[in-house]
DODO-714698 format. One record per atom (N, C-alpha, C, O, CB): y, z, x; chain. Coordinates in nm, 3 decimals, padded with zeros to 5 digits. Glycine has a CB too. Example, Ala and Ser with C-alpha at 12.3 -4.5 7.8 and 13.67 -1.06 7.14 Angstrom:
[site [-00.569,00.780,01.319],A]
[site [-00.450,00.780,01.230],A]
[site [-00.330,00.780,01.320],A]
[site [-00.332,00.846,01.424],A]
[site [-00.447,00.905,01.131],A]
[site [-00.225,00.708,01.285],A]
[site [-00.106,00.714,01.367],A]
[site [00.003,00.787,01.290],A]
[site [00.114,00.804,01.341],A]
[site [-00.060,00.572,01.408],A]
This chain:
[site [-00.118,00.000,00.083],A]
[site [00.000,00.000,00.000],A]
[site [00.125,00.000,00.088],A]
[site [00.184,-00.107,00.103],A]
[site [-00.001,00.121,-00.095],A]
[site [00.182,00.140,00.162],A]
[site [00.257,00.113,00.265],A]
[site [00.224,00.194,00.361],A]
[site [00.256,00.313,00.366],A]
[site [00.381,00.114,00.242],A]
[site [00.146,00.120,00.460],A]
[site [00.112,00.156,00.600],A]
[site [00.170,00.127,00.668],A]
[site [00.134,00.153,00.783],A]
[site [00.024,00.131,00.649],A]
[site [00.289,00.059,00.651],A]
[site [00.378,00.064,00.772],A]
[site [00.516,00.165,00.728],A]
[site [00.621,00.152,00.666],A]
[site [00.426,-00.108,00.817],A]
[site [00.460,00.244,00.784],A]
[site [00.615,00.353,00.729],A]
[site [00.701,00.329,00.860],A]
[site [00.672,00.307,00.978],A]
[site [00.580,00.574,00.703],A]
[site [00.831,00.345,00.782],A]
[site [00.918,00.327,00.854],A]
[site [00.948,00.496,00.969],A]
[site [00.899,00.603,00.931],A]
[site [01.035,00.271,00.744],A]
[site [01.017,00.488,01.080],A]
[site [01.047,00.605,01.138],A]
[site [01.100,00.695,01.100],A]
[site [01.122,00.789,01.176],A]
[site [01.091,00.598,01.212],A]
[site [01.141,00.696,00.962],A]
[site [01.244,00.817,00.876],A]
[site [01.120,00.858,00.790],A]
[site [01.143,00.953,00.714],A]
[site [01.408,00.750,00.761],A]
[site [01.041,00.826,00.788],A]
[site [00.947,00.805,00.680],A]
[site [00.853,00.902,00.754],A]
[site [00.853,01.021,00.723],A]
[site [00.892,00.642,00.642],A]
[site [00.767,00.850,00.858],A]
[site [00.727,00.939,00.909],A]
[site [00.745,01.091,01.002],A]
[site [00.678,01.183,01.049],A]
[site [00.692,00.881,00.934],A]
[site [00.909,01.034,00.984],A]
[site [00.978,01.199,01.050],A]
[site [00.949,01.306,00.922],A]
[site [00.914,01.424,00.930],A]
[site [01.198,01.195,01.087],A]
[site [00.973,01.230,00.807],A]
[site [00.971,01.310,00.671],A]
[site [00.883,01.397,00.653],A]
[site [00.901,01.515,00.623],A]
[site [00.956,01.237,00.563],A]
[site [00.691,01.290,00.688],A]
[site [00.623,01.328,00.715],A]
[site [00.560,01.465,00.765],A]
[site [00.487,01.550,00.713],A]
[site [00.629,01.265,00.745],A]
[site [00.610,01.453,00.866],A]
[site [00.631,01.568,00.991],A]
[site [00.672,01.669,00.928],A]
[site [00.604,01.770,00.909],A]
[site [00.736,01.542,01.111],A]
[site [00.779,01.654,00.891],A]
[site [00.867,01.777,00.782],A]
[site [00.888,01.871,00.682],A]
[site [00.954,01.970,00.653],A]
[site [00.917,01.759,00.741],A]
[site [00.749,01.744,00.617],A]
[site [00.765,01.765,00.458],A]
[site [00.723,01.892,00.450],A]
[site [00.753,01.921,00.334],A]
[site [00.681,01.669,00.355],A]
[site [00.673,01.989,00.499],A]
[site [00.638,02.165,00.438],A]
[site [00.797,02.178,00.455],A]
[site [00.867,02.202,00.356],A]
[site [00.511,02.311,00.560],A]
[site [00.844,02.164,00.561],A]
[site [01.014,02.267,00.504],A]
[site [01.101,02.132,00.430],A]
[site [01.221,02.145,00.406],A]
[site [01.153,02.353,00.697],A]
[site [01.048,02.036,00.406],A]
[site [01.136,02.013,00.308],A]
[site [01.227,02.003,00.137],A]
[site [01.188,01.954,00.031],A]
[site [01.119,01.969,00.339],A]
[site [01.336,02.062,00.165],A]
[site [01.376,02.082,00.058],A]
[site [01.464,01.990,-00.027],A]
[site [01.586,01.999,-00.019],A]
[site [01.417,02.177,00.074],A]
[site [01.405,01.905,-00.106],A]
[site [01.441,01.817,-00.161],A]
[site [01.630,01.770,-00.203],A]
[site [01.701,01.672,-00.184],A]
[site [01.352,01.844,-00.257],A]
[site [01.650,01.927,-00.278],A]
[site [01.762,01.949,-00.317],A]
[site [01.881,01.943,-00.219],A]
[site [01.991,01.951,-00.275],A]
[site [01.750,02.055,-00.372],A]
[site [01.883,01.929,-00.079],A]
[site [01.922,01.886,00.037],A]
[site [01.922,01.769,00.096],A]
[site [01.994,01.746,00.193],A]
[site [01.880,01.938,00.097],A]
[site [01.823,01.660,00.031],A]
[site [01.797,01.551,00.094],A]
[site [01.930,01.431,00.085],A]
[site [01.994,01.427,-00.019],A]
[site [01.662,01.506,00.031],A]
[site [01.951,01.372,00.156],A]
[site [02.005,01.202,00.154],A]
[site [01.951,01.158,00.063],A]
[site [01.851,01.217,00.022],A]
[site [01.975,01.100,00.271],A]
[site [02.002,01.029,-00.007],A]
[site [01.982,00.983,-00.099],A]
[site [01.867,00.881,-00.004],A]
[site [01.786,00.816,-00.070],A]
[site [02.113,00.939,-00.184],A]
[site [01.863,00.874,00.091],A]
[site [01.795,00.780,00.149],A]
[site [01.667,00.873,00.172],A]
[site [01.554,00.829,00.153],A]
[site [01.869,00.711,00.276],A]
[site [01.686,00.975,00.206],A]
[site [01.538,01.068,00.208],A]
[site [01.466,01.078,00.094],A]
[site [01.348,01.049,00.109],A]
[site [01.556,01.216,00.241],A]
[site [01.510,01.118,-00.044],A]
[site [01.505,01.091,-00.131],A]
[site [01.427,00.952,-00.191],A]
[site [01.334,00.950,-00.271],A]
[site [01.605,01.113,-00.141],A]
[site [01.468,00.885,-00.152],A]
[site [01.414,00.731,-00.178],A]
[site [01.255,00.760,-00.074],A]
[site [01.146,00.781,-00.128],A]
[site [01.559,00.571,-00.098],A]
[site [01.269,00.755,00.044],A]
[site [01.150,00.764,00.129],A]
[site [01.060,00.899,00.070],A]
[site [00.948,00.909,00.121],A]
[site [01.201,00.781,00.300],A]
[site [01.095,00.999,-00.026],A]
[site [00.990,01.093,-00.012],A]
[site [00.947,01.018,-00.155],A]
[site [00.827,00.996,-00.146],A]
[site [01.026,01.277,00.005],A]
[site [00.989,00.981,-00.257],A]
[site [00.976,00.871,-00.350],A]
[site [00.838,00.776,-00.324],A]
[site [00.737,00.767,-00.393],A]
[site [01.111,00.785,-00.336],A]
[site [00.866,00.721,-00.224],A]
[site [00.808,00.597,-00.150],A]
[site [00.613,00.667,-00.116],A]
[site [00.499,00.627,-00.140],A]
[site [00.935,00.561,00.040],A]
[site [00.692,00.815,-00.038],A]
[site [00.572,00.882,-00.005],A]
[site [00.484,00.949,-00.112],A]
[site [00.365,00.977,-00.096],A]
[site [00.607,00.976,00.083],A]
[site [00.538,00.965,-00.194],A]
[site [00.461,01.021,-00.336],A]
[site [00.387,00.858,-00.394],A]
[site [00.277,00.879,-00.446],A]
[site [00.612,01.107,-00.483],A]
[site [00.405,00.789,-00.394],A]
[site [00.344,00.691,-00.472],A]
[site [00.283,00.634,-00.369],A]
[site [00.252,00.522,-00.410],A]
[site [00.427,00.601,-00.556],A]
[site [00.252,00.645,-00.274],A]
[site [00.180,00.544,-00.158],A]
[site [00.058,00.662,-00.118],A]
[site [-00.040,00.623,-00.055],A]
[site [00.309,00.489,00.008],A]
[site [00.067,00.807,-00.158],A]
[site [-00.008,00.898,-00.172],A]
[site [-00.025,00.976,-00.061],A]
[site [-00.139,01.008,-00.025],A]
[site [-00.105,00.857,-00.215],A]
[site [00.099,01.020,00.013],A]
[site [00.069,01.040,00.116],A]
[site [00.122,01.231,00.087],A]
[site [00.086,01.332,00.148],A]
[site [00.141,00.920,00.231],A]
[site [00.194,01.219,00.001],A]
[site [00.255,01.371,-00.027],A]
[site [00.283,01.405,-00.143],A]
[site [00.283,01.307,-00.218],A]
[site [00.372,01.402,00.033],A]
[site [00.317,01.539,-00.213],A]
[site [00.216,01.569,-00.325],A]
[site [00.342,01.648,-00.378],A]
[site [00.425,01.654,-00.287],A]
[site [00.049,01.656,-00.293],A]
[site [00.392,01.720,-00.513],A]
[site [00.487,01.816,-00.471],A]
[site [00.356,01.924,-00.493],A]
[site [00.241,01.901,-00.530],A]
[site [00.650,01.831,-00.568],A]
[site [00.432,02.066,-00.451],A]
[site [00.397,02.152,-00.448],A]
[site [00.515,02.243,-00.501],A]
[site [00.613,02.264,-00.430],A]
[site [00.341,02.161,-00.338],A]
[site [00.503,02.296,-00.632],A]
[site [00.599,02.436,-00.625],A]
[site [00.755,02.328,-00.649],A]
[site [00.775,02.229,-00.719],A]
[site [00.584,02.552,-00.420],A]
[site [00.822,02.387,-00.578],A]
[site [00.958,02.353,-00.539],A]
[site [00.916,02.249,-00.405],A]
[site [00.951,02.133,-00.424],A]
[site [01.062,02.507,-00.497],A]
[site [00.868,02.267,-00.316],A]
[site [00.848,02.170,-00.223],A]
[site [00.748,02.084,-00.232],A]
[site [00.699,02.045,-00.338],A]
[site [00.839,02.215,-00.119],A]
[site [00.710,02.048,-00.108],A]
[site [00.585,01.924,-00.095],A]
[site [00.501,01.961,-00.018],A]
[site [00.522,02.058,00.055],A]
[site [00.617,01.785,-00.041],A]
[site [00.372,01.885,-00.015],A]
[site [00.273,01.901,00.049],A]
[site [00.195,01.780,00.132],A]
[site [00.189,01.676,00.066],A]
[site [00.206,01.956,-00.035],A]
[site [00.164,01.777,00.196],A]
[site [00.080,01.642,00.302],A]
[site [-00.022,01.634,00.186],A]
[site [-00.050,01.736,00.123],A]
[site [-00.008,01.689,00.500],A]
[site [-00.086,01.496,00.152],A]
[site [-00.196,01.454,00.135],A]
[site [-00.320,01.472,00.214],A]
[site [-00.317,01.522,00.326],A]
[site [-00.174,01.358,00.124],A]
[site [-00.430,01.430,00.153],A]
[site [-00.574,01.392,00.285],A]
[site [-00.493,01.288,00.370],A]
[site [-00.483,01.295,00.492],A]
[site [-00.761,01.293,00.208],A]
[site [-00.431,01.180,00.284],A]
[site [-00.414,01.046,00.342],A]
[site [-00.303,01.080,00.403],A]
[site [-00.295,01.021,00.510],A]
[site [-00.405,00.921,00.253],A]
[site [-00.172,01.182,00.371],A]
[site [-00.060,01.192,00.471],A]
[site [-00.119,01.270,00.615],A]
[site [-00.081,01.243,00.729],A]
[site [00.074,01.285,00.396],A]
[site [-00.230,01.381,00.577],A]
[site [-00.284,01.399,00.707],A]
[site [-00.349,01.294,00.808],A]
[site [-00.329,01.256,00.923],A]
[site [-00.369,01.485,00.686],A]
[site [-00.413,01.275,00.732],A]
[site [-00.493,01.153,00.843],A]
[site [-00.401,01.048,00.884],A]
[site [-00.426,01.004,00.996],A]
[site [-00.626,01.062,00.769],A]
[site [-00.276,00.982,00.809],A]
[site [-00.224,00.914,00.842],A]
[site [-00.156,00.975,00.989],A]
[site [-00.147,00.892,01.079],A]
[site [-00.160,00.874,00.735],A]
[site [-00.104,01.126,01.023],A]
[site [-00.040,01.162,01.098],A]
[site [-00.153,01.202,01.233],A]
[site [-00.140,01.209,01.355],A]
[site [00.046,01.261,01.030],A]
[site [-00.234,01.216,01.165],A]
[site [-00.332,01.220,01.284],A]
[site [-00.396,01.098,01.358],A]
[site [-00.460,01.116,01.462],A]
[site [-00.440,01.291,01.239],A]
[site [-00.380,00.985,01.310],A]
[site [-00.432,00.907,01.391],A]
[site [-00.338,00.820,01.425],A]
[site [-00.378,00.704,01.439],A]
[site [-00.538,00.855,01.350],A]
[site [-00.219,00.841,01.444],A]
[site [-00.087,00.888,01.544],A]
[site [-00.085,00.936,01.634],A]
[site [-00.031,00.885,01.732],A]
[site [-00.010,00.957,01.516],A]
[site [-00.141,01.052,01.637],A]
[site [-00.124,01.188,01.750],A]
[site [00.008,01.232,01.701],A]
[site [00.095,01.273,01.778],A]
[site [-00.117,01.151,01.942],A]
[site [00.022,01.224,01.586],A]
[site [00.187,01.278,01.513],A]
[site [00.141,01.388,01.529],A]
[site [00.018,01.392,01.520],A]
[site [00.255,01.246,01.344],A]
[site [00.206,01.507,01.555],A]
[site [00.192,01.686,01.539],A]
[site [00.298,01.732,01.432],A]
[site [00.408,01.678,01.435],A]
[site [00.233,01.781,01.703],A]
[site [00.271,01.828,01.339],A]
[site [00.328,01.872,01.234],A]
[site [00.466,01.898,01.296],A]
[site [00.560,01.868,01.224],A]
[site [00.253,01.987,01.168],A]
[site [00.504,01.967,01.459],A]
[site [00.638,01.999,01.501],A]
[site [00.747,01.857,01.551],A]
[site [00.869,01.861,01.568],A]
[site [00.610,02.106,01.629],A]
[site [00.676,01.768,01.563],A]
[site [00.730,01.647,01.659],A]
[site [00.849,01.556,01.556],A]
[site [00.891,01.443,01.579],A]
[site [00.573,01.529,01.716],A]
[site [00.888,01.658,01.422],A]
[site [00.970,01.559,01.351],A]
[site [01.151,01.574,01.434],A]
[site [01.243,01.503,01.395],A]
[site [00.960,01.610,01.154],A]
């Protein structure tokens, strides 16, 4: 669907446990959008959560949860 995330996309990634939506860019916003329907992140609560597929996507990267 979209496997090629862009570099904001996957910084988001990285992020998404402290991210707080209600803070975001309208452009973050759009990309966590992007990431909910491509299935990579989930909400949780007030925030979000990594998928199976946002994990694995970051892992076979060598992305680390701190490297955003």
């Amino acid at each position: 669907m979209i496997d090629d995330l862009t570099n904001s996309q996957i910084a988001l990634l990285c992020a998404i446990e402290e991210h707080d939506p209600s803070n975001a860019s309208e452009d973050q916003k759009r990309d966590l959008q992007q990431l909910i329907f491509g299935g990579y992140v989930q909400p949780s609560g007030s925030a979000f959560e990594l998928t199976a597929r946002g994990l694995a996507f970051l892992g076979e990267r060598g992305a680390g949860l701190n490297e955003a």
